[in-house]
C-alpha positions in Angstrom: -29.4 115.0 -18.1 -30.3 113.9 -14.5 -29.0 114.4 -11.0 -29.9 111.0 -10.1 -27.8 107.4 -10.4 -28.3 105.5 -13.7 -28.9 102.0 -12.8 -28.3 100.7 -15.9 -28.8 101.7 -19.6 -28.9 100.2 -23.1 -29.9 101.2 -26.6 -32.8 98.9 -28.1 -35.2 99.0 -31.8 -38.5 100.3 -31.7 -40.3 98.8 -34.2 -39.8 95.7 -36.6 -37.1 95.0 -39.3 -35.5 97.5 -41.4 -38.0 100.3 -40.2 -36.7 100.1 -36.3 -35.5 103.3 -34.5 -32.7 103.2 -31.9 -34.2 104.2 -28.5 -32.2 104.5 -25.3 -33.8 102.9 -22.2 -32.0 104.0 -18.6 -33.1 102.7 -15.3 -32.4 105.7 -12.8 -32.6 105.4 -9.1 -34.3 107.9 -7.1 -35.1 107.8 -3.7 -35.2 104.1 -3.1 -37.1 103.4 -5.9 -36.4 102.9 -9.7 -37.2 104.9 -12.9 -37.9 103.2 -16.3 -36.9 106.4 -18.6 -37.0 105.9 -22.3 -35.1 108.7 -24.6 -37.8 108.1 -28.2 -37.2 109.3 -31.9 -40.1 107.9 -33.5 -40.6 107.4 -37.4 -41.7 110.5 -39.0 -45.1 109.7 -40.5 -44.4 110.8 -44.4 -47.0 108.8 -46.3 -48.8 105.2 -45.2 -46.2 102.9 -45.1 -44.0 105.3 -42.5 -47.1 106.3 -40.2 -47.9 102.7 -40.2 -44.4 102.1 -38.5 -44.9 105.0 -36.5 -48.1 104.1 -35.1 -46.2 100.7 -34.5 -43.7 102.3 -32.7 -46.1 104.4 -30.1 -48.2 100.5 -29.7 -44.6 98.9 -28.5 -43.9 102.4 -26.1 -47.3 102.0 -24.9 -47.0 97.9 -24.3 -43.0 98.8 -22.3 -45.3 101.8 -20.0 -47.6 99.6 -19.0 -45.1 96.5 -18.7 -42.6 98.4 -16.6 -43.5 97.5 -13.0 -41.7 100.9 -12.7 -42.5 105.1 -12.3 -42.2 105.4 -16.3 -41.0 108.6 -18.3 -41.1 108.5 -22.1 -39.6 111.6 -23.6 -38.5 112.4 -27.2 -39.5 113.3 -30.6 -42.7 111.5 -31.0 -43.8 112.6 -34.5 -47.4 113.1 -33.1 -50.1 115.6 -32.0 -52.1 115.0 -29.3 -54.9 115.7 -31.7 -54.1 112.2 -33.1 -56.0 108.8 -32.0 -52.8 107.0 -31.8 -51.6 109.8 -29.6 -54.4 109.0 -27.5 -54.2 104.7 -27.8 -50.5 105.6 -26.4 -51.8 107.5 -23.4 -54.8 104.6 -22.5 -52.6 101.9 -23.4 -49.7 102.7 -21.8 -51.4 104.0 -18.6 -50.0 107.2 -19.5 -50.3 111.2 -19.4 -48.7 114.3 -20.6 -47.0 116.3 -18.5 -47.6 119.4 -21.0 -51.3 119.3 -18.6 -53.2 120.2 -21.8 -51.6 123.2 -22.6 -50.4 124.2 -25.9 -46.9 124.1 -26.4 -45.7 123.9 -30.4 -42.0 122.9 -30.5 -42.2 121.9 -34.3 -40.8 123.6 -36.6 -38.7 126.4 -35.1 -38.3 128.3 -38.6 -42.3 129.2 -39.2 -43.7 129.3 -35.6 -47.1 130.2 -37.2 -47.5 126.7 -38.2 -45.9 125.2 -34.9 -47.9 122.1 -33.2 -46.5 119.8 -30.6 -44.6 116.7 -31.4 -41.5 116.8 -28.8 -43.2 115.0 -25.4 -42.8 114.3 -21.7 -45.5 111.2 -21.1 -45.5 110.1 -17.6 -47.0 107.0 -15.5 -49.5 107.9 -13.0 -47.0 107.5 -10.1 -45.1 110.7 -11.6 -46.4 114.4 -10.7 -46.0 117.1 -12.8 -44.4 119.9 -10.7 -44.0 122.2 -13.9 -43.7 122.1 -17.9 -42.3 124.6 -20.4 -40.5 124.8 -23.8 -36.9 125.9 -23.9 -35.7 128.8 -26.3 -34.5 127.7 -30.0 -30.9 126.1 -29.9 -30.2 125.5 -33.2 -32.9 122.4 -33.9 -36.5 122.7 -35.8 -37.8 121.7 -33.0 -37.5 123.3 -29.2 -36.3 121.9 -26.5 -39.0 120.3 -23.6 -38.0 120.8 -19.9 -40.0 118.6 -17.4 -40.0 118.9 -13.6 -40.9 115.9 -12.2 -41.8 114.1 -8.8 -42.4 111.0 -7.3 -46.1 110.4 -6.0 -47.2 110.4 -2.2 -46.4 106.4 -2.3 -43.0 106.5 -2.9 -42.4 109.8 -1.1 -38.8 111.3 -1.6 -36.5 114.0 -3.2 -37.8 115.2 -6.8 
């Protein structure tokens, strides 16, 4: 959900062939300037072939971050720690940080918190401050809900 205009917004495939995701893209306009905001489910890494596609997946986000000519938020269901090099090649690559600041924040899997790491992300570009970070109460999902408070950067100074 957001308080601000959507520009425009289309559903595209992450990744090749018959392993592609659905991904939503929205443009959102916010004080004069334009948002790139992709809504990401990526490929749940179960065995070679499907981490293969998954690291796939984070190399295109990465490739659209750094592409955008835009402030960029990626949020969603990553499938990955930020323990993980790929994690990491997404971050680098894509010009990218997490707006968790380093903290630990498990969202995954709501039914055995004990063994809860973080998979659920808000990625930001560098133009995007981090005004605050937490994880939502269980709804009903194995995995808890992310809220992000965001703001644009002293360059494009205006309403968060």
């Amino acid at each position: 959900m957001s308080r601000w205009p959507a520009v425009a917004s289309e559903t595209l495939a992450l990744g090749p062939g018959p392993d592609a995701m659905p991904f939503v893209h929205t443009r959102l306009a916010v004080g004069g300037r334009t948002i790139d905001l992709y809504g990401v489910h990526a490929n749940w890494p179960l065995g070679g072939h499907s981490a293969r596609v998954r690291n796939r997946q984070l190399a295109e986000l990465a490739r659209l971050a750094r592409t955008s000519g835009n402030p960029v938020i990626i949020a969603g269901d990553l499938n990955v720690t930020r323990h993980s090099p790929h994690f990491a090649d997404l971050l680098s690559q894509g010009q990218l940080r997490p707006a968790a600041q380093g903290a630990w924040t498990p969202t995954w899997p709501t039914f055995f918190p004990p063994a809860g790491i973080q998979i659920d992300h808000v990625l930001v570009s560098e133009d995007l401050g981090v005004a605050g970070f937490e994880i939502g109460p269980g709804v009903g999902s194995d995995h808890r809900p992310v809220v992000a408070d965001l703001e644009l950067g002293p360059a494009a100074a205006g309403p968060h």
